[in-house]
N, CA, C and O of each residue as an XYZ file, in Angstrom:
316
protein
N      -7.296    -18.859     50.000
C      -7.543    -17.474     49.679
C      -6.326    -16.895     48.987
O      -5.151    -17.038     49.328
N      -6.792    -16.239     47.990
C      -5.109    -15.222     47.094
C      -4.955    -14.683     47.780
O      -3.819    -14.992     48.140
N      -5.320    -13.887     48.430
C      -4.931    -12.725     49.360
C      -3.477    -13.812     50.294
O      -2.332    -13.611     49.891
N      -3.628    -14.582     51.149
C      -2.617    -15.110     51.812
C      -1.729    -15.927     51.087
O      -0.939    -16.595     51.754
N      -1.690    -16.020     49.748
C      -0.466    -16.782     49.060
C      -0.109    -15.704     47.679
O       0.109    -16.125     46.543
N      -0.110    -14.808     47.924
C       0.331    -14.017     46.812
C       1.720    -13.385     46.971
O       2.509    -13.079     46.077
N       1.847    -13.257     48.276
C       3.233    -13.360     47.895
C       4.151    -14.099     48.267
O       5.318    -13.712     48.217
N       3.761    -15.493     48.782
C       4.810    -16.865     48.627
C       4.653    -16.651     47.447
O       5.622    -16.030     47.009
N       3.754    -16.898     46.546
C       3.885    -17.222     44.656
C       4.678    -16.037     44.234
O       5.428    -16.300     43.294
N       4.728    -14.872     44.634
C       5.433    -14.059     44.213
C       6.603    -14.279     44.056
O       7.182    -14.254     42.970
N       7.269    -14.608     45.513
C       8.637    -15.223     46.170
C       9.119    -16.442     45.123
O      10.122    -16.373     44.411
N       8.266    -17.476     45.179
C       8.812    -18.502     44.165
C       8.865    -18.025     42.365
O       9.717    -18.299     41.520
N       7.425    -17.121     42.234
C       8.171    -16.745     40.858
C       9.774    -16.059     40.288
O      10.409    -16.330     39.269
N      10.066    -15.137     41.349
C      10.904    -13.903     41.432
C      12.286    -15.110     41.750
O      13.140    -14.873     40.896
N      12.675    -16.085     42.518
C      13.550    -17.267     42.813
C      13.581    -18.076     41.384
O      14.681    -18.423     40.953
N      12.573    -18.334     40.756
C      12.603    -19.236     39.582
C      12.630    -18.382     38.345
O      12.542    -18.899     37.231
N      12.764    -16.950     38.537
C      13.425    -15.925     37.164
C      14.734    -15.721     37.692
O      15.505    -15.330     36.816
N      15.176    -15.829     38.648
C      16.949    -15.384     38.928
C      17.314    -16.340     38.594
O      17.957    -16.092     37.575
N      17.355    -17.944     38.889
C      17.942    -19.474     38.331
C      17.755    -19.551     37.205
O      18.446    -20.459     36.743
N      16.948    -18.891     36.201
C      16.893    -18.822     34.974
C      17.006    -17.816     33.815
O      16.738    -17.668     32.622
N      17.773    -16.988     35.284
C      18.502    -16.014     34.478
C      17.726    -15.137     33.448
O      18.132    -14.756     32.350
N      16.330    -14.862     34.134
C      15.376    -14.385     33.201
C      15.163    -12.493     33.887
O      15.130    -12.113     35.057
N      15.087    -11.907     32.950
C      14.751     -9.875     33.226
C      13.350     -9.576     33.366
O      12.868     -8.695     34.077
N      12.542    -10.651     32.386
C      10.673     -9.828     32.682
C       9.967    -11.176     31.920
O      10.768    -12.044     31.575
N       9.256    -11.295     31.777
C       7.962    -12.351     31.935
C       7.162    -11.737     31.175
O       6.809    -10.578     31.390
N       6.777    -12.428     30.197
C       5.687    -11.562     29.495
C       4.075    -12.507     29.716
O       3.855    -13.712     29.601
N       3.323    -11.567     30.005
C       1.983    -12.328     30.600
C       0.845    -12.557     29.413
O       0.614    -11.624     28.644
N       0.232    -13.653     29.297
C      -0.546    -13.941     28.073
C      -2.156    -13.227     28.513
O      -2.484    -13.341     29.694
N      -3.110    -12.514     27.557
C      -4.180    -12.301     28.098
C      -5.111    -13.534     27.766
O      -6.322    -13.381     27.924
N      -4.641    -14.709     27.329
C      -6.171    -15.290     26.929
C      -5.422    -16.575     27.843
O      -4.286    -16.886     28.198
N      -6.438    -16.953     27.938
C      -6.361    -18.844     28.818
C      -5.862    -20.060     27.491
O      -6.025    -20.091     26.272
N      -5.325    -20.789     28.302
C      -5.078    -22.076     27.197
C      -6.273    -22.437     26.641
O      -6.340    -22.224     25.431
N      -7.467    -23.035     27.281
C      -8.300    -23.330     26.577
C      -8.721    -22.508     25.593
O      -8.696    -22.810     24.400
N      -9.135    -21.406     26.066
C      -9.352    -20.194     24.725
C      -8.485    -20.350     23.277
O      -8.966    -20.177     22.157
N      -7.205    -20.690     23.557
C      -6.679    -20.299     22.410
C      -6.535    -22.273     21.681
O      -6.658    -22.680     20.526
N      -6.284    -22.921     22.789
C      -7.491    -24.298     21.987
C      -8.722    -24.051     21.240
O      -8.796    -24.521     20.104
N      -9.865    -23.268     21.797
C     -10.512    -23.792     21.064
C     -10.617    -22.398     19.661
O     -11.437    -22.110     18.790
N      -9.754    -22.049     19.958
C      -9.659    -20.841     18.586
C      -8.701    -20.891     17.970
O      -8.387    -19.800     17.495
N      -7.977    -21.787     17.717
C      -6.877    -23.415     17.052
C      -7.642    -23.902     16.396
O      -7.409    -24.025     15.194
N      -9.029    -24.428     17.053
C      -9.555    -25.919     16.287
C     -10.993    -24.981     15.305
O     -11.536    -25.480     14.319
N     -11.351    -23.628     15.869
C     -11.932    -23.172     15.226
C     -10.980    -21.993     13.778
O     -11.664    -21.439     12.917
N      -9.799    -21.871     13.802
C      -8.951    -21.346     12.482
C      -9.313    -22.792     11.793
O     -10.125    -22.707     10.872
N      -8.912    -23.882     12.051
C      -8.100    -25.159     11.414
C      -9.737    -25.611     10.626
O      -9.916    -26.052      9.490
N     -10.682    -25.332     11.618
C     -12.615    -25.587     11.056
C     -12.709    -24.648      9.810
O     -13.515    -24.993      8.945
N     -12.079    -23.651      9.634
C     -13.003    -22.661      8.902
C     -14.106    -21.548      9.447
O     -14.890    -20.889      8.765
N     -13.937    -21.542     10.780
C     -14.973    -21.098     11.321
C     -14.645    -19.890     11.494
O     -15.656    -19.188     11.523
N     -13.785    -19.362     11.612
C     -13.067    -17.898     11.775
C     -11.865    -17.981     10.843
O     -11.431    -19.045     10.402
N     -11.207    -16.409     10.495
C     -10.567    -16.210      9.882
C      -9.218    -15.574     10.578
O      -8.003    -15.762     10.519
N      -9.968    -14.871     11.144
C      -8.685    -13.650     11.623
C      -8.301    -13.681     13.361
O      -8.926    -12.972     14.149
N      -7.337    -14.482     13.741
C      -7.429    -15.114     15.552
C      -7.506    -13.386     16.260
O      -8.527    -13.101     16.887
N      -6.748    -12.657     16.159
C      -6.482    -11.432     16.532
C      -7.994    -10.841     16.558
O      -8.534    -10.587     17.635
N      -8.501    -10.680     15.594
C      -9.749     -9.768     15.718
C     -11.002    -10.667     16.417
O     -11.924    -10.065     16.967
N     -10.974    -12.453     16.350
C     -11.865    -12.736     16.714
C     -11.530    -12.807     18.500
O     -12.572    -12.956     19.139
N     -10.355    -12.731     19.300
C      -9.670    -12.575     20.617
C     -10.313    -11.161     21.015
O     -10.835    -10.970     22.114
N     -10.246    -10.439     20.268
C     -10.423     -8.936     20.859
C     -11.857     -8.997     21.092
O     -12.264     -8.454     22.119
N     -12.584     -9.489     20.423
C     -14.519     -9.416     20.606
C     -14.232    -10.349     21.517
O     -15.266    -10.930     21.189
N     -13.923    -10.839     22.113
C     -14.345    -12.064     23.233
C     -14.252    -11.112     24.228
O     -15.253    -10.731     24.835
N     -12.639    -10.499     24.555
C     -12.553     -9.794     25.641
C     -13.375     -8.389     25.601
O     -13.363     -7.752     26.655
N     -14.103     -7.825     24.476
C     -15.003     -6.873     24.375
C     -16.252     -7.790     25.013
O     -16.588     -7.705     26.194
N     -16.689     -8.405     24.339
C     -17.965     -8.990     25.341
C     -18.047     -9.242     26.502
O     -19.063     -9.095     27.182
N     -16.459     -9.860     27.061
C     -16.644     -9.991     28.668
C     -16.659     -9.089     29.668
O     -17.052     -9.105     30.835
N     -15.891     -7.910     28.611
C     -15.589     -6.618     29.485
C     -17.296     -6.022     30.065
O     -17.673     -5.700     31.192
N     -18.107     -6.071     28.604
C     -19.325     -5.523     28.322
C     -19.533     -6.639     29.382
O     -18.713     -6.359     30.257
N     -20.127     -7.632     29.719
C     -20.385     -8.669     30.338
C     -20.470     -7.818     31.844
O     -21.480     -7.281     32.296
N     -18.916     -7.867     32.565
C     -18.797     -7.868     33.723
C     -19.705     -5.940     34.198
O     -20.357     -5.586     35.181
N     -19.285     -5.219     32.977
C     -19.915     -3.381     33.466
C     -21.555     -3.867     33.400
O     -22.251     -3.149     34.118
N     -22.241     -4.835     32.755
C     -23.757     -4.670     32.965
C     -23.819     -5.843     34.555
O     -24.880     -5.774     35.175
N     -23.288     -6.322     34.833
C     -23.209     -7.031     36.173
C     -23.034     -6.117     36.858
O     -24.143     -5.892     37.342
N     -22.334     -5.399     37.243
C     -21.925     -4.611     38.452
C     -22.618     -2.814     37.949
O     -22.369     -1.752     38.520
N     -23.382     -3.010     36.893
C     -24.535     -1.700     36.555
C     -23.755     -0.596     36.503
O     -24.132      0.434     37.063
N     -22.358     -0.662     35.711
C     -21.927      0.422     35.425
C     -22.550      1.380     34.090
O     -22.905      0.819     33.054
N     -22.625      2.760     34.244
C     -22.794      3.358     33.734
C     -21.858      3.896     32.213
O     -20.991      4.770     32.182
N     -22.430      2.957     30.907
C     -22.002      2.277     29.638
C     -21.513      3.963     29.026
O     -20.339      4.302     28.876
N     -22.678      4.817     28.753
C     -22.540      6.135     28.109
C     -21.208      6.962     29.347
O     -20.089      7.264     28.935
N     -21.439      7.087     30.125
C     -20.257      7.905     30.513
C     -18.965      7.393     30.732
O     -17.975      8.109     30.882
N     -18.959      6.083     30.752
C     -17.335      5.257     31.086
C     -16.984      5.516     29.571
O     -15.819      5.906     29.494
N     -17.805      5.402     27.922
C     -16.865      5.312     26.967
C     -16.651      7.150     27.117
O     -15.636      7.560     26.553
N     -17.415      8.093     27.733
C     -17.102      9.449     27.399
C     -15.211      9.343     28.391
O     -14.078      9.501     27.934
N     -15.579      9.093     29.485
C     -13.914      9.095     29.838
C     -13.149      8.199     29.779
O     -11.967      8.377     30.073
């Protein structure tokens, strides 16, 4: 369960940025595979632009997860 190892991992991240003498961590939003297979799809021809085709993925999943859990689409973009 995350809930009971989140903050040992915390502990070992925060220990393995002081030995490396590191200030902040910058966090990636997409997964390795994702950006594999949107590598092999620039290098195909299949897309053009990685940036704009990244942002519709995480627009669809977003859209994805609010019709799962039946959020209300018209008033979440009003606020």
């Amino acid at each position: 369960k995350r809930a009971e190892i989140i903050l040992a991992g915390a502990l070992v991240l925060h220990e393995a940025m002081s030995l490396l003498e590191m200030e902040s961590l910058t966090v990636c939003e997409s997964s390795l595979r994702e950006g594999i297979i949107v590598d092999w799809m620039l290098n195909h021809g299949l897309i053009e632009d990685r940036l704009r085709f990244q942002s519709s993925i995480r627009q669809r999943n977003t859209l994805k997860i609010a019709q799962k859990y039946q959020v209300n689409l018209d008033y979440s973009e009003r606020v």
